[in-house]
C-alpha positions, 0 to 999 in steps of 0.5 A: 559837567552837569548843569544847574537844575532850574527851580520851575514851581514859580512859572508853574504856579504863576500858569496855575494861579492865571488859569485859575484868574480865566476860570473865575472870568468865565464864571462871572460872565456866566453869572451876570446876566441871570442876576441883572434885572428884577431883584424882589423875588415876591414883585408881582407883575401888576406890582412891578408895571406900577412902580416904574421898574420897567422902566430903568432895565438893564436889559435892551429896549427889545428885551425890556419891552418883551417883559413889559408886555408879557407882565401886562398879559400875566399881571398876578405872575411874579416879575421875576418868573416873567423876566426869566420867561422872556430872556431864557434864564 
């Protein structure tokens, strides 16, 4: 007597689809902190300390107070290469 064969494409795709999902997770976590933070790429640092922005980063109060003083000792740097600089991305 043989036994009735088990289609195994769903458990094996529903394996794919979930490791597929992790991997997506993975990247966005990797992704996210080189984007938070400065987004005009021409902003100096003279022009970034003007504004304010140092004010509302998204970065911790250690973090935001690193790149406020490294602008205020590079004010002609652009803000985004100083932030970079400062948090290692």
């Amino acid at each position: 007597m043989r036994l009735p064969v088990q289609d195994q494409t769903m458990p094996r795709l529903s394996r794919v689809l979930l490791a597929a999902f992790a991997g997506l997770l993975i990247l966005a976590a990797l992704v996210a902190p080189a984007t938070a933070g400065i987004t005009d790429r021409e902003l100096s640092c003279a022009d970034y300390l003007k504004s304010g922005a140092h004010r509302k980063s998204e970065y911790s109060a250690a973090v935001a107070e690193k790149i406020r003083a490294f602008c205020a000792a590079h004010p002609k740097m652009k803000a985004v290469d100083a932030e970079m600089t400062m948090t290692g991305d």
